[in-house]
C-alpha positions in Angstrom: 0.0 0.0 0.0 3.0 2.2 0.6 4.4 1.6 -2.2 1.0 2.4 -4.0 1.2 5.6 -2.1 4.3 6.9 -3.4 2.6 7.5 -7.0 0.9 10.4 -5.8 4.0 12.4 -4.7 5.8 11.0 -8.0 3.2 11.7 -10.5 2.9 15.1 -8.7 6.6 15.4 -9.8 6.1 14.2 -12.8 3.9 16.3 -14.2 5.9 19.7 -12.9 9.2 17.9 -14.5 7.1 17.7 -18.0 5.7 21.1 -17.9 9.5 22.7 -17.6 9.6 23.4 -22.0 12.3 26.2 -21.0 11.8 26.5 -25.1 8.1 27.2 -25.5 8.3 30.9 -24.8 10.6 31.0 -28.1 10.2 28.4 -30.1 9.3 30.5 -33.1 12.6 32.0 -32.9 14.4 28.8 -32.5 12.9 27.4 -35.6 13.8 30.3 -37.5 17.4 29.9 -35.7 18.0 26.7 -37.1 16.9 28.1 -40.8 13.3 27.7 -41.0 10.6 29.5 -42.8 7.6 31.1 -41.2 5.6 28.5 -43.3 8.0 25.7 -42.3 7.7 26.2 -38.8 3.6 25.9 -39.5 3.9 22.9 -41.3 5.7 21.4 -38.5 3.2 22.2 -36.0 0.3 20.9 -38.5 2.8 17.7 -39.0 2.6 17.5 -34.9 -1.3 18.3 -35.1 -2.1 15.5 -37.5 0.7 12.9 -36.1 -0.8 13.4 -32.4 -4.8 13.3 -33.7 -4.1 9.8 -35.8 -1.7 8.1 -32.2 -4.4 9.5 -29.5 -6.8 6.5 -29.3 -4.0 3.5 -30.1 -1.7 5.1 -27.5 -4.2 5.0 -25.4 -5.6 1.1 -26.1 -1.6 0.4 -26.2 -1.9 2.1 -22.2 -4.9 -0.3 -21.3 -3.1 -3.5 -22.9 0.5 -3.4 -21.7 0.3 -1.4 -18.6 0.3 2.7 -17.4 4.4 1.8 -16.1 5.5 0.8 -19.1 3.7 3.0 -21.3 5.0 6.0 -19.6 8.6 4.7 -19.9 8.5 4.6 -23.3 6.7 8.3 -23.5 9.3 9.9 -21.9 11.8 8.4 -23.9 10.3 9.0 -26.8 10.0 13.0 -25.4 13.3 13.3 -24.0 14.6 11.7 -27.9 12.3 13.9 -29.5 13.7 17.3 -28.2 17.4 15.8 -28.3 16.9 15.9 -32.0 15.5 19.7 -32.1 18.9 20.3 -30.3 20.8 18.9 -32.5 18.5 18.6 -36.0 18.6 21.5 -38.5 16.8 20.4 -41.6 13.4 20.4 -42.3 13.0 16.5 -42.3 15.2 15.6 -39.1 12.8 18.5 -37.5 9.5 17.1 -39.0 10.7 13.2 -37.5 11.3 15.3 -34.0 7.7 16.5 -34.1 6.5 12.7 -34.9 8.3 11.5 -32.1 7.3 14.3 -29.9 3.7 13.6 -30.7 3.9 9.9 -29.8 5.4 10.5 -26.4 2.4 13.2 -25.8 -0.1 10.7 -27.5 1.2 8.2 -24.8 1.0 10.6 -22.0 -2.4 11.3 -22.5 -4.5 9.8 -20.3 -1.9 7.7 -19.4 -0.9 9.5 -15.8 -4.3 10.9 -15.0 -5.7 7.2 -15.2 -2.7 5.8 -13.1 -3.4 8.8 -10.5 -7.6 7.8 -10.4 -6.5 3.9 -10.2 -3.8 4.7 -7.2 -6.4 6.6 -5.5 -8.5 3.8 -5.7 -6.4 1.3 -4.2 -6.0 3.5 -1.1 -9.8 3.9 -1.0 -9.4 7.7 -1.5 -11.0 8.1 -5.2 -13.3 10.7 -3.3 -9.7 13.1 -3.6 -9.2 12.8 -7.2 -9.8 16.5 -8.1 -8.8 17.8 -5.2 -5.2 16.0 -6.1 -5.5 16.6 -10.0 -6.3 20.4 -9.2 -3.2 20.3 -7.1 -0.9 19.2 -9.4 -2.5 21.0 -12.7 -1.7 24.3 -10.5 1.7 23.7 -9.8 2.2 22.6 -13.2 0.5 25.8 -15.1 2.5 27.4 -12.8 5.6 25.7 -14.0 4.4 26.0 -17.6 4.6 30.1 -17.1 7.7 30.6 -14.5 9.5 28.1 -17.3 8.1 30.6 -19.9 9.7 33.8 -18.6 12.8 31.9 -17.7 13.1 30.5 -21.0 12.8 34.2 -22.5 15.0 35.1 -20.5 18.0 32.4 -21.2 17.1 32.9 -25.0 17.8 37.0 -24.8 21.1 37.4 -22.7 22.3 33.7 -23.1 21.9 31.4 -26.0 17.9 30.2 -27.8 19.6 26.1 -27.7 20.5 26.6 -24.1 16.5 26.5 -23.4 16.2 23.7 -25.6 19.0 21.8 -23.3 17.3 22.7 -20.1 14.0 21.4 -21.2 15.4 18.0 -22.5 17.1 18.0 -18.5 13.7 18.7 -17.4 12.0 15.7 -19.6 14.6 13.4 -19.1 13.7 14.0 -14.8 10.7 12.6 -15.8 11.6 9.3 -18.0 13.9 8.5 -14.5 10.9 8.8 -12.5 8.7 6.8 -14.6 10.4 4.1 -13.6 10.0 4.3 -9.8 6.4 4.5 -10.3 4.1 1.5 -9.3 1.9 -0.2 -11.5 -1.5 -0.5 -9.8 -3.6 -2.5 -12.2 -3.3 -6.2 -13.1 -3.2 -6.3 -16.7 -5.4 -8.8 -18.2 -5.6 -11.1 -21.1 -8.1 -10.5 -23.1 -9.3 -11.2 -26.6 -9.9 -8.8 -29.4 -13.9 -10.0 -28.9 -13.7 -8.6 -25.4 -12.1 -5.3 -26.8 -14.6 -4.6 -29.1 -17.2 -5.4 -26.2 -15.9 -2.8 -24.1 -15.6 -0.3 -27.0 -19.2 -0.8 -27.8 -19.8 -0.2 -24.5 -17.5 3.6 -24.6 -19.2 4.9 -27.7 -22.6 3.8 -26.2 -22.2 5.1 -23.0 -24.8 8.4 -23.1 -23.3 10.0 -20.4 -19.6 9.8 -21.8 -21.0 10.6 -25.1 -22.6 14.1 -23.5 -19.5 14.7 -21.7 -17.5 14.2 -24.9 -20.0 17.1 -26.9 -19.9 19.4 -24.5 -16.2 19.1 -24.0 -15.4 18.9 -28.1 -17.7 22.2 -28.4 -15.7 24.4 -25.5 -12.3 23.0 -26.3 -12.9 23.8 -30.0 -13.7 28.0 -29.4 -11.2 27.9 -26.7 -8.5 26.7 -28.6 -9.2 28.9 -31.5 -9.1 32.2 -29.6 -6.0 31.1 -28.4 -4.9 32.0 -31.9 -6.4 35.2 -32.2 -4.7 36.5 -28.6 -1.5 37.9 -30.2 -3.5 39.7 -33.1 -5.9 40.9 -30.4 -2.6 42.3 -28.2 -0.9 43.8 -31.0 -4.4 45.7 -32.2 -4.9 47.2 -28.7 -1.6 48.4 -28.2 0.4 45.8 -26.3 3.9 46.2 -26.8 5.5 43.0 -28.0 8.0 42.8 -25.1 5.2 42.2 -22.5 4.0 39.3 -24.7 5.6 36.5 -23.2 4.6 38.1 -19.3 1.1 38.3 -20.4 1.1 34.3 -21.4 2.7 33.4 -17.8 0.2 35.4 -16.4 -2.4 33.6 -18.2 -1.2 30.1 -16.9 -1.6 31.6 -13.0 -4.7 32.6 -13.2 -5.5 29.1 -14.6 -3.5 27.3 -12.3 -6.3 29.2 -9.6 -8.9 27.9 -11.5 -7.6 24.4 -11.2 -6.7 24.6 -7.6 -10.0 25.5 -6.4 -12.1 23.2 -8.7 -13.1 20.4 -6.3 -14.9 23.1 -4.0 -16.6 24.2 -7.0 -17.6 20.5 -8.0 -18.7 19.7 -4.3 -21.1 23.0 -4.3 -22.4 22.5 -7.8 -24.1 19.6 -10.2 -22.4 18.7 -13.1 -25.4 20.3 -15.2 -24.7 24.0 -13.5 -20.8 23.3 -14.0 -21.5 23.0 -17.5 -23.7 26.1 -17.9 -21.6 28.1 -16.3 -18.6 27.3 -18.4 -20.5 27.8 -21.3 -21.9 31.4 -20.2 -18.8 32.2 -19.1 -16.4 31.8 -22.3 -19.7 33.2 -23.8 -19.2 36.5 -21.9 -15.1 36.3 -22.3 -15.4 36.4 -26.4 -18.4 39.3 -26.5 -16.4 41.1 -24.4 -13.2 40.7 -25.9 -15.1 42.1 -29.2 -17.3 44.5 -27.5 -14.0 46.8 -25.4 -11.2 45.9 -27.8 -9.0 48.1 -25.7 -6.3 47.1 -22.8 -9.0 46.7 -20.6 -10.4 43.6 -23.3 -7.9 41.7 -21.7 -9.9 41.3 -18.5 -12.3 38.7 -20.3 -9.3 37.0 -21.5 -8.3 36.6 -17.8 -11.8 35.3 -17.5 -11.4 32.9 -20.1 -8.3 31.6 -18.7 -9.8 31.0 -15.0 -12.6 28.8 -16.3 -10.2 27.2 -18.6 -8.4 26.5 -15.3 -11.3 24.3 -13.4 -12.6 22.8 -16.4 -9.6 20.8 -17.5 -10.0 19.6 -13.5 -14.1 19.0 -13.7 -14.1 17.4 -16.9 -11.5 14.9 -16.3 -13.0 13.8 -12.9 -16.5 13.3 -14.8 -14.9 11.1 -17.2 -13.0 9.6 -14.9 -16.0 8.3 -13.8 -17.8 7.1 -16.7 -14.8 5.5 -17.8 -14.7 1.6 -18.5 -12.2 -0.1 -16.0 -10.5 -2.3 -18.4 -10.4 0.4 -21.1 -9.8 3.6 -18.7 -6.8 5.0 -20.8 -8.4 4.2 -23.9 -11.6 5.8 -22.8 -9.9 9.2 -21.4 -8.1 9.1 -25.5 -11.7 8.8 -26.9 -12.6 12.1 -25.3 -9.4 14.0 -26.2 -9.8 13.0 -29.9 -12.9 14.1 -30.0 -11.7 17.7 -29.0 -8.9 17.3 -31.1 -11.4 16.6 -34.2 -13.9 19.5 -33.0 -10.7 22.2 -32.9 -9.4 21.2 -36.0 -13.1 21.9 -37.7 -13.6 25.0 -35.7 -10.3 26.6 -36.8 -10.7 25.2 -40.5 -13.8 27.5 -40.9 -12.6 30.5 -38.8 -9.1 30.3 -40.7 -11.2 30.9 -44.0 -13.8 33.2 -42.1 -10.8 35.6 -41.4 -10.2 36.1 -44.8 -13.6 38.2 -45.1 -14.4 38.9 -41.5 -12.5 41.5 -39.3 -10.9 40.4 -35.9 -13.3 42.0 -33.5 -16.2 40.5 -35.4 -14.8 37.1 -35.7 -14.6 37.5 -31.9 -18.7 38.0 -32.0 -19.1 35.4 -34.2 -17.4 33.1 -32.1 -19.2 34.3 -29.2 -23.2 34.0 -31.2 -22.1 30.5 -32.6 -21.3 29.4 -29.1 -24.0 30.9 -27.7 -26.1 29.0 -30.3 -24.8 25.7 -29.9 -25.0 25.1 -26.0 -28.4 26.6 -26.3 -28.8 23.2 -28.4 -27.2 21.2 -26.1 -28.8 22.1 -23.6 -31.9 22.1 -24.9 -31.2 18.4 -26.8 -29.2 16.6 -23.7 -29.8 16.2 -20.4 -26.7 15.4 -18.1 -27.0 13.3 -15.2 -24.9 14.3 -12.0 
């Protein structure tokens, strides 16, 4: 049981070690550094986009089938090889087999930790803590993800752009040495192919995770795609470009509040009121990003960043729950392909909307579209507590 015990403080670890990408801050600039195109550097991160889509549901059947131990050791290798090549790569096709590998060893993550945190918890008959502990370690880990952003800035400007690139690949390879210290909880199975498919049957029939999985694809698809429209929206009201990087760390605090606090918000609230209010409340964040368009705009970005905080927390606790046992990994990839499906829609039609439409309108749009479809999910679905 102790030994059971010691995954929480590791996978705590764990996921503050991963969250150290000293190079994130500047990666643009690094790409260009090692003699890339604007449009190369996109195609790499479309490359990632497509590579990480097409590995989500296998990595996470491949999780379910051989173990959450195992599966994580060969994640963070396949991380800590995948940025030891954007150290040392600098064509265009050693980059591009970086960004494969990069995306397997995030494929493989995914879902991977969070279901070896739910099944720990179990086996200590404390499954009752699982957002409290999950909103623990997602605030210490946005909080990583922004204090590693400004460092990372920083390193690039007065030292060297590949020294942040070495730091993070330090960083991962923390986490590939703790991935093996980690206990595997679950007795792995065999099982047929017949009692696969049983059990997938079972996922896409499940109404509850299939509700979970709409509501989630539909915020996770207008969230994601006025990400892409916050450095537009700073340069048009008048934020220098220097405060850029500041204003991104600042971002991953205020979520890293939002996911610290989210168990007290799922004890007061259902599931049903959760969901409204994440709805109304990125709503409100891209009308008023549209409606002030000035410094102070950047308030309902704030606002968008807080609820962005708790709902990564809520959500994963609800499908933690719904979840098949046999197939929790592969259950937990089900969802995050769907939202991975849903953005890549969503910014398809506002990448050819902005061709015609102006920024601050695209920002209403976004806002009336969402508006319109949770009225219809709403409306259409009714989700159980």
């Amino acid at each position: 049981m102790k030994k059971v015990e010691r995954n929480l403080k590791l996978i705590e670890w764990i996921q503050i070690t991963q969250s150290m990408i000293f190079v994130a801050s500047v990666l643009v600039p690094y790409f260009q550094f090692r003699g890339l195109e604007f449009s190369e550097i996109l195609l790499l991160q479309s490359i990632f986009a497509i590579a990480s889509m097409v590995l989500e549901f296998p990595s996470g059947y491949l999780s379910d089938k051989f173990g959450r131990k195992k599966t994580l050791n060969i994640a963070y290798f396949a991380l800590c090889l995948a940025v030891f090549i954007f150290y040392m790569g600098s064509s265009f096709a050693i980059l591009a087999f970086a960004e494969l590998t990069f995306a397997l060893g995030y494929s493989l993550v995914s879902g991977t930790v969070s279901a070896l945190l739910y099944e720990s918890l179990e086996e200590l008959k404390r499954v009752d803590e699982y957002s409290k502990i999950l909103g623990a370690n997602t605030h210490k880990a946005l909080l990583t993800v922004a204090l590693s952003g400004i460092v990372g800035g920083v390193i690039a400007h007065f030292i060297s752009l590949r020294v942040t690139v070495a730091l993070t690949l330090i960083a991962f390879s923390v986490s590939f040495v703790l991935s093996f210290i980690l206990v595997e909880v679950k007795e792995i199975k065999k099982r047929g192919i017949s009692d696969d498919i049983k059990d997938f049957k079972s996922i896409v029939s499940n109404s509850e995770l299939i509700y979970i999985a709409t509501f989630v694809s539909m915020i996770f698809a207008f969230n994601q795609v006025s990400f892409w429209y916050y450095q537009p929206y700073f340069k048009a009201v008048g934020v220098e470009l220097f405060y850029f990087g500041f204003i991104f760390a600042s971002f991953q605090m205020v979520a890293s509040i939002g996911s610290k606090y989210a168990h007290k918000v799922q004890n007061k609230f259902t599931s049903v009121e959760i969901f409204k209010f994440i709805a109304v409340m990125i709503v409100i964040s891209l009308f008023g990003m549209g409606w002030s368009f000035s410094l102070f705009g950047l308030a309902f970005v704030y606002l968008q960043q807080l609820v962005r905080g708790f709902f990564f927390v809520l959500v994963d606790s609800y499908m933690q729950k719904y979840a098949s046992s046999e197939l929790r990994a592969s259950t937990l990839s089900f969802i995050t392909l769907a939202k991975k499906l849903a953005f890549g829609i969503n910014l398809l039609f506002f990448a050819q909307l902005a061709k015609i439409v102006t920024l601050q309108n695209s920002l209403y749009l976004m806002g009336i579209i969402l508006l319109l479809l949770s009225w219809l999910f709403f409306i259409l679905t009714r989700i159980k507590q």
